[in-house]
C-alpha positions as CSV (number, residue, x, y, z in Angstrom):
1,X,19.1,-34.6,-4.2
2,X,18.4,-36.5,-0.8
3,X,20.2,-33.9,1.4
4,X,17.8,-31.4,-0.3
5,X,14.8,-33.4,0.0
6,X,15.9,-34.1,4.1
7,X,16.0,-30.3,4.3
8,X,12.8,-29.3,2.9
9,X,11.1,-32.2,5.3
10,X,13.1,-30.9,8.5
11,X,11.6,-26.9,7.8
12,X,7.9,-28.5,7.0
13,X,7.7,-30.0,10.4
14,X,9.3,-27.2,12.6
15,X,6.5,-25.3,11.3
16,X,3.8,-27.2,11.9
17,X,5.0,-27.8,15.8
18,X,4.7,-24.1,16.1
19,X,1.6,-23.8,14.9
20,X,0.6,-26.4,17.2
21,X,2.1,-24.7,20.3
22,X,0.5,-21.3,19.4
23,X,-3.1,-23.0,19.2
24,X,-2.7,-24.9,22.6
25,X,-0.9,-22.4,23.9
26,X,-3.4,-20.5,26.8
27,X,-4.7,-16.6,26.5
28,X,-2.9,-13.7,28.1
29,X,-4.6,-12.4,31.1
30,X,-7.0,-9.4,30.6
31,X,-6.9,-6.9,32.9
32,X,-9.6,-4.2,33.7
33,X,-9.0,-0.6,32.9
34,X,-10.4,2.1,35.1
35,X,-12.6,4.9,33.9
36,X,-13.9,8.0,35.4
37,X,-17.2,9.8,35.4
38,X,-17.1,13.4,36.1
39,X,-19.9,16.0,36.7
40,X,-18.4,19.2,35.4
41,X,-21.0,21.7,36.9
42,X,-19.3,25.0,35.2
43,X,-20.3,28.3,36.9
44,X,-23.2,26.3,38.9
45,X,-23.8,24.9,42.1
46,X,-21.3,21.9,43.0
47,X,-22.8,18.4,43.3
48,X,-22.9,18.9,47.6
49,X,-26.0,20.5,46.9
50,X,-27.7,17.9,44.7
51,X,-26.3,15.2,47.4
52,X,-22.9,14.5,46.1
53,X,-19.6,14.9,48.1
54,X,-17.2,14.5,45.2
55,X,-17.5,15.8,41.2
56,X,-15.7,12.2,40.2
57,X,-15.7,8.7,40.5
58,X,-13.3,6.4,39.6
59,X,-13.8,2.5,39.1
60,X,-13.0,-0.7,36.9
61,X,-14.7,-0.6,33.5
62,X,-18.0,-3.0,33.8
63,X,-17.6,-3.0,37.5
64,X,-21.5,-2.0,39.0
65,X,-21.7,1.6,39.9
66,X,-23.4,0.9,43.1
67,X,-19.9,-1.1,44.3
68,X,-17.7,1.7,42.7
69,X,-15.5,2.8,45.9
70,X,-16.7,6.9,45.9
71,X,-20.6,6.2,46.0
72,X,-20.5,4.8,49.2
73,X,-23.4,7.2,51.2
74,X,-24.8,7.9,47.9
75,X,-29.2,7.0,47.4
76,X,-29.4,3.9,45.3
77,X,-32.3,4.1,42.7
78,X,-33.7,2.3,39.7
79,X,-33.7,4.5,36.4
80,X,-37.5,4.8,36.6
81,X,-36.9,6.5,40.6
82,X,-38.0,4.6,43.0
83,X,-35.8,2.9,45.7
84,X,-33.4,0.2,45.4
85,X,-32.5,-2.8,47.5
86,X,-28.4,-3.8,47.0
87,X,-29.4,-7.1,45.8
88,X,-31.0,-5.5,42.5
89,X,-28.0,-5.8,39.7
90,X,-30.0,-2.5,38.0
91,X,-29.2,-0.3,41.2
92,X,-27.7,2.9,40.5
93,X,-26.7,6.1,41.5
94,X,-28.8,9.3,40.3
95,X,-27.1,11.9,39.0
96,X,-26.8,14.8,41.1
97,X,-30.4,16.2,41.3
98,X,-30.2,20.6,41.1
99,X,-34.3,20.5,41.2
100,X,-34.7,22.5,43.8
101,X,-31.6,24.8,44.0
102,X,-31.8,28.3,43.2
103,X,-29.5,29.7,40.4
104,X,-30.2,33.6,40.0
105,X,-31.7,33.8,36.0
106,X,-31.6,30.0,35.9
107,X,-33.7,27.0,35.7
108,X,-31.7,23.2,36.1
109,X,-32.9,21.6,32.7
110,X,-31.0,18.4,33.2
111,X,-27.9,16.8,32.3
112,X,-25.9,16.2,29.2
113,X,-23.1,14.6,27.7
114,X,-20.5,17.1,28.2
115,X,-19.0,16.4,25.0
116,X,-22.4,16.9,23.1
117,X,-24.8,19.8,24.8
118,X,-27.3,18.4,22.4
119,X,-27.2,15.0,23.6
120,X,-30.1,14.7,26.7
121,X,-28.8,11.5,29.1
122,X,-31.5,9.8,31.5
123,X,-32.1,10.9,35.0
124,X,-30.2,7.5,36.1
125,X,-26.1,6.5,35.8
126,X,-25.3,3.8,33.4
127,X,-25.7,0.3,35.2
128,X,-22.3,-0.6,35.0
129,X,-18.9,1.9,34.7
130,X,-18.1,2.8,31.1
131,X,-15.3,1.5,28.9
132,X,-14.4,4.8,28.1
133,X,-14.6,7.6,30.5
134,X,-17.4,10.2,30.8
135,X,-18.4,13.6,31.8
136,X,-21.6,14.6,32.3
137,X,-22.7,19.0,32.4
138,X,-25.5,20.3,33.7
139,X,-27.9,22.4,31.5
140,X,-29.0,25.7,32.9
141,X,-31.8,27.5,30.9
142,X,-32.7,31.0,31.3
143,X,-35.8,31.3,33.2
144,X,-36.9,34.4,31.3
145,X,-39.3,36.5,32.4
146,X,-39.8,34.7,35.8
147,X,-36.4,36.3,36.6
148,X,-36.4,40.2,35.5
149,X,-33.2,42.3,36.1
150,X,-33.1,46.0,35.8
151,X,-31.4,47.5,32.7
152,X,-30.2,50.9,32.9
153,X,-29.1,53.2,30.6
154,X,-27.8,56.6,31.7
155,X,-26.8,59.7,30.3
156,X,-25.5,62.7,32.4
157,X,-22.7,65.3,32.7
158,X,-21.2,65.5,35.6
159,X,-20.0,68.9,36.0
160,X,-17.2,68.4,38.3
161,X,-15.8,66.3,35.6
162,X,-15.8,63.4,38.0
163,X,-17.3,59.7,37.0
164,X,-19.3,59.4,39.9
165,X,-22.1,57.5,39.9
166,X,-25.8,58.2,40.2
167,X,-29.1,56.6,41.1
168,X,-30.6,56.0,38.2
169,X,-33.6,58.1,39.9
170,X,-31.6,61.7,39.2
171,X,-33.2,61.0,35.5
172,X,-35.8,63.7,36.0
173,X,-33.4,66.2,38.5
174,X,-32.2,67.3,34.9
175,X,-30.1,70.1,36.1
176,X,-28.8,70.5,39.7
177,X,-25.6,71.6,41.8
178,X,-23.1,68.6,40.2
179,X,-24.6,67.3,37.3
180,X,-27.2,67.5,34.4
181,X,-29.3,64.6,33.8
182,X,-30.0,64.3,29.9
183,X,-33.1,62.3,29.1
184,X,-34.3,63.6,25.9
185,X,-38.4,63.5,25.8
186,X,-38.5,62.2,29.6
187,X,-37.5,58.3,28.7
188,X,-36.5,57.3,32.1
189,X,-33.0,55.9,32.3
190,X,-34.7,52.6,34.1
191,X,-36.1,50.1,31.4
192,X,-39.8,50.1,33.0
193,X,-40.3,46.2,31.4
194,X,-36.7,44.9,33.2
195,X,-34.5,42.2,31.0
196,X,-34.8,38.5,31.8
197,X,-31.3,37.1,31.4
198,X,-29.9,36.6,27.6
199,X,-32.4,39.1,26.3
200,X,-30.4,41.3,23.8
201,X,-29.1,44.6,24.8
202,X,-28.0,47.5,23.0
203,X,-27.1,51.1,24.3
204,X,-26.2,53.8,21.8
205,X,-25.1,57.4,23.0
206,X,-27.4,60.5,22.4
207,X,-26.5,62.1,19.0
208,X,-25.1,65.6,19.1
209,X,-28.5,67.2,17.9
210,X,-29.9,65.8,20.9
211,X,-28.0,67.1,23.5
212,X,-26.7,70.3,22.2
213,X,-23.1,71.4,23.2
214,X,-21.8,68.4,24.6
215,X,-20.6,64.7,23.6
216,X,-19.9,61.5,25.0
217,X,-16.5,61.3,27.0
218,X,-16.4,57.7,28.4
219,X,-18.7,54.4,28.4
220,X,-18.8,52.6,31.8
221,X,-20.6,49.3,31.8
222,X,-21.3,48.0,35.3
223,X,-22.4,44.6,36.2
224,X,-22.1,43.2,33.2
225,X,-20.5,40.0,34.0
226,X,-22.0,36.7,34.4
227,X,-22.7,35.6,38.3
228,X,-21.7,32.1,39.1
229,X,-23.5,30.2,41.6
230,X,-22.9,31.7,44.9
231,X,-21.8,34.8,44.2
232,X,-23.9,38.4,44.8
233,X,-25.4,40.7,43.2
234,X,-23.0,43.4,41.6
235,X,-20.0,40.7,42.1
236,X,-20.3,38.4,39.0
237,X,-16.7,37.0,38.0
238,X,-18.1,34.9,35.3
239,X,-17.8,35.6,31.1
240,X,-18.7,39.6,30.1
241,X,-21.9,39.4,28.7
242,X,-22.1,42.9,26.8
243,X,-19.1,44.8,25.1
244,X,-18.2,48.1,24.3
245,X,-17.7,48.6,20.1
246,X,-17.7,51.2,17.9
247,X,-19.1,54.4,18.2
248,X,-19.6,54.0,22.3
249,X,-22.2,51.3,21.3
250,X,-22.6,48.7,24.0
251,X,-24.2,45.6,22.6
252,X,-24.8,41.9,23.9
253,X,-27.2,40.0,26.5
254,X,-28.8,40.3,29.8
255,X,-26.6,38.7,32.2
256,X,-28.0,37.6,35.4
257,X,-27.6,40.3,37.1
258,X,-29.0,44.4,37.4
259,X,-27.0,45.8,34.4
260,X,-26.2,49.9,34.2
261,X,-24.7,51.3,31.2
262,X,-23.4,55.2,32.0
263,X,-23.0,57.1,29.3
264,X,-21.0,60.5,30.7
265,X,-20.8,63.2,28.5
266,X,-18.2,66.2,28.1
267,X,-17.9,69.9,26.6
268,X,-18.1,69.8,23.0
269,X,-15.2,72.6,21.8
270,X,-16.6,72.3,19.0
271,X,-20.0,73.6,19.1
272,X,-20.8,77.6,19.6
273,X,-23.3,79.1,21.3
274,X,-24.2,83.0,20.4
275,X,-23.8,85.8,23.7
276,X,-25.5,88.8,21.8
277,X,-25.7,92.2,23.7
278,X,-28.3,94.8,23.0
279,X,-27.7,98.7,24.0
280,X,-31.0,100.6,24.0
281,X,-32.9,104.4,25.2
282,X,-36.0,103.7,27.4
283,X,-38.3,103.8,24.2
284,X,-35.9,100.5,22.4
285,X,-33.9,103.3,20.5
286,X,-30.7,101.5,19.9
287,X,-27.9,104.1,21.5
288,X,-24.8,101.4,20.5
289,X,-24.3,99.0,17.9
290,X,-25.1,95.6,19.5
291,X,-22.3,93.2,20.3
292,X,-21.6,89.3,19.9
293,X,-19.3,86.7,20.8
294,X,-19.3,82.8,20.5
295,X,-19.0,80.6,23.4
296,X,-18.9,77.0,24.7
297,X,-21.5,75.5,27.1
298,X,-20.4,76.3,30.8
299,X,-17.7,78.7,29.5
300,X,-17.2,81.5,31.6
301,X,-19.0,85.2,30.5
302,X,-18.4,88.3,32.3
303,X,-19.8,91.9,31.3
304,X,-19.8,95.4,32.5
305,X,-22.6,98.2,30.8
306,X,-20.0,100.3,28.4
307,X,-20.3,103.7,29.4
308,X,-22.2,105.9,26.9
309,X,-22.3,109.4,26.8
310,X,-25.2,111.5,27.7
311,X,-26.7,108.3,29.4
312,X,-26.6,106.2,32.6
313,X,-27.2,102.7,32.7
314,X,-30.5,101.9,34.3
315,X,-31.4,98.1,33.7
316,X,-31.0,94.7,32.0
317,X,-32.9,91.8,31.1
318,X,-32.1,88.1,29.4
319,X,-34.5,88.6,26.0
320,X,-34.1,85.4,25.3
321,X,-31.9,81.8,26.5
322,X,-33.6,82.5,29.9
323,X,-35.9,79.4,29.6
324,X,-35.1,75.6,29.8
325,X,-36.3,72.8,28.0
326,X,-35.4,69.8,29.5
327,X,-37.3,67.3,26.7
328,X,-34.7,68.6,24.3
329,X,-32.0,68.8,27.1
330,X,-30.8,72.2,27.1
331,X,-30.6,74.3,30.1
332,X,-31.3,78.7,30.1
333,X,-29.9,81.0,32.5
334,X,-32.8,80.6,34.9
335,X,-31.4,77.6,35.7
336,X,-28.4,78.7,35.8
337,X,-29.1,81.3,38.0
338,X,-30.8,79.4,40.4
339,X,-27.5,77.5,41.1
340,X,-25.9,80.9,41.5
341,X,-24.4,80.8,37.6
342,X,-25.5,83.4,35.8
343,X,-25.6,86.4,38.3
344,X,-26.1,90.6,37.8
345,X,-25.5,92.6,40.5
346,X,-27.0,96.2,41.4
347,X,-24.4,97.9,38.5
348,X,-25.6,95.4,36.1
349,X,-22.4,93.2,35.7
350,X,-22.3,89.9,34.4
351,X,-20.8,87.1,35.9
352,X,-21.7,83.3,35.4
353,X,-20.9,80.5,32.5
354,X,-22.7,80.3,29.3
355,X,-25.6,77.5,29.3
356,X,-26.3,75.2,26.0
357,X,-28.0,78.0,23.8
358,X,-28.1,80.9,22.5
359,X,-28.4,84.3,24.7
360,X,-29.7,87.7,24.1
361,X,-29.2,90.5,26.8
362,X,-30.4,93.4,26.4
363,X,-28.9,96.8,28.4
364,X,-31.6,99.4,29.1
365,X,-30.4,103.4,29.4
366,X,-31.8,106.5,30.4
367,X,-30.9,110.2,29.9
368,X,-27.9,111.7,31.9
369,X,-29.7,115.1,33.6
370,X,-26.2,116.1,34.6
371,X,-24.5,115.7,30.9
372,X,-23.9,119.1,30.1
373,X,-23.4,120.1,26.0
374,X,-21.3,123.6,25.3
375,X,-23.1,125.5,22.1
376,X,-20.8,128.3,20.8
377,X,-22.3,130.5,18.2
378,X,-20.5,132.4,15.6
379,X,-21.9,135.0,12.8
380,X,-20.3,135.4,10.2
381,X,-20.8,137.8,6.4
382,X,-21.8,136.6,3.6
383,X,-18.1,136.5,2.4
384,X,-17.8,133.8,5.0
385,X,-15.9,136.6,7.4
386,X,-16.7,137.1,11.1
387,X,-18.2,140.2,12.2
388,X,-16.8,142.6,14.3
389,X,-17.8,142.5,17.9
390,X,-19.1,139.0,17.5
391,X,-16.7,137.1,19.9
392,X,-19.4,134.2,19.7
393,X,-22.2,133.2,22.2
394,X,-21.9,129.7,24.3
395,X,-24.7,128.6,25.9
396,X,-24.8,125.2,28.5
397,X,-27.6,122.7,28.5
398,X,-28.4,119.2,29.2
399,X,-30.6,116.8,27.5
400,X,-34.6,118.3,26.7
């Protein structure tokens, strides 16, 4: 029992030595860790224009930002603006100050915690480096209508089958040498209010009733990306702003920049338009059953005046598909004729391409003096047999 007891005595007062030693025993040193603040400026200007050279600092937590190796050069200011002396322990650097830089579409609203757009910080740095470190964003607001860009939405046929590109001022040449212009009741293709940037967009093709004989063949969007800071107009490399979805509808916002939507529109194979032929005397007596035959817009037509006996063809005239009618976007053969596509020569033949309605010619004859008819008369009985001597008489004679 005593060899026990010495035991339990010996334990006891290790234990209490090393609580001892671990009371008097002095603190590990601390040492300070070093955090970053970062201006992440996006597709803006860089911090040289609001009087940084660098976009981060780097320094030991709770060391003052105006002794922070990286500032050096940097204005010193109290977080109410005015100057600062290095004795004051409040001096700090601003923030990188985009007041008075111009941003195409933008106005500089400030800066925020990167991590939370919502969250507004003070025009002013913290006093002292952070424990943890931070990035700061800038926050560019659209400036709206201070800023207009032109939208353009274009619809044309090109009739080389090209994609080139017009001006969007060809909206009212409607029909001419390479292309037809479709811009149903006059809208221009120009919006005449602009877009301010991250206005909504939407472009929809003509429907089929509106521009007769054709459909669309291809969407091309142009300038529809974002322009980061620097960069010109036409030559934005930033985020797409508008895309291309179903049923060739293009659909998104303004960017900040000109934006042109061309619609360019093809033959529709599918869609007939009539080519009836007329055949009349000089007083509108039909002498030949009219004909018909169904063809595309632009399809090629070709037709010679059938010859008809006892007449001589004398002239021809469109009755109707002559005229244009550019609010509805369909073209006659006028037009076509003025762009030497729809041509009779002195014979009357036809040669052109069929324009995006229906056409009625009409072929006008007159009497052949010449056209000789051979009358041979016969008598004959009452029993149906010919008399004797009666070899027949055969008289000539043209039209009386």
């Amino acid at each position: 029992m005593r060899l026990r007891h010495n035991f339990k005595s010996r334990i006891a007062a290790a234990m209490a030595a090393v609580m001892v030693f671990s009371v008097a025993a002095p603190a590990l040193p601390v040492y300070a860790a070093t955090a970053t603040i970062t201006f992440d400026t996006g597709d803006g200007p860089g911090v040289t224009y609001g009087g940084y050279t660098s976009n981060s600092v780097s320094g030991e937590t709770g060391t003052l930002l105006r002794d922070v190796p990286g500032f050096a050069g940097i204005p010193l200011v109290h977080s109410n603006g005015t100057s600062a002396n290095a004795g004051d322990s409040d001096a700090r650097p601003a923030f990188p100050n985009f007041g008075g830089v111009s941003y195409p579409g933008y106005t500089f609203g400030g800066w925020y915690d990167a991590s939370d757009p919502l969250k507004y910080v003070e025009p002013a740095l913290p006093i002292a480096m952070p424990s943890d470190s931070k990035t700061y964003a800038p926050k560019w607001i659209p400036s709206g209508v201070a800023q207009n860009f032109d939208y353009t939405v274009m619809h044309y046929r090109m009739l080389d089958g090209s994609n080139a590109e017009l001006p969007a001022t060809d909206s009212g040449s409607f029909y001419s040498g390479n292309h037809i212009a479709f811009n149903p009741n006059g809208a221009p293709w120009v919006s005449p209010t602009q877009k301010a940037m991250g206005d909504t967009v939407t472009a929809v093709p003509l429907s089929p009733t509106a521009v007769p004989g054709y459909k669309v063949g291809s969407v091309i969007v142009k300038n529809d990306k974002k322009r980061k800071f620097g960069e010109a107009a036409g030559a934005g490399t930033g985020a797409a702003q508008v895309n291309v979805i179903g049923g060739n509808v293009v659909s998104g916002v303004m960017p900040n920049d000109d934006l042109t939507i061309r619609y360019l529109y093809i033959v529709d194979t599918s869609k007939f338009f009539s080519l009836r032929t007329e055949y009349v005397d000089q007083t509108g007596t039909t002498i030949k059953a009219a004909t018909s035959e169904n063809k595309n817009a632009e399809e090629s037509v070709g037709m010679t005046p059938p010859t008809i006996a006892g007449y001589v063809y004398d002239s021809v005239q469109v009755v109707s598909g002559d005229a244009d009618n550019q609010n509805a976007c369909v073209y006659g053969t006028n037009k076509l004729a003025a762009n030497g596509e729809f041509q009779f020569n002195t014979n009357g033949v036809l040669t052109g391409k069929m324009p995006n309605q229906n056409v009625k010619i009409k072929y006008t004859y007159r009497r052949d003096p010449a056209y000789q008819i051979r009358v041979q008369v016969k008598f004959f009985d009452n029993h149906g047999n010919k008399l004797d001597g009666q070899g027949g008489q055969t008289e000539s004679s043209g039209h009386r």
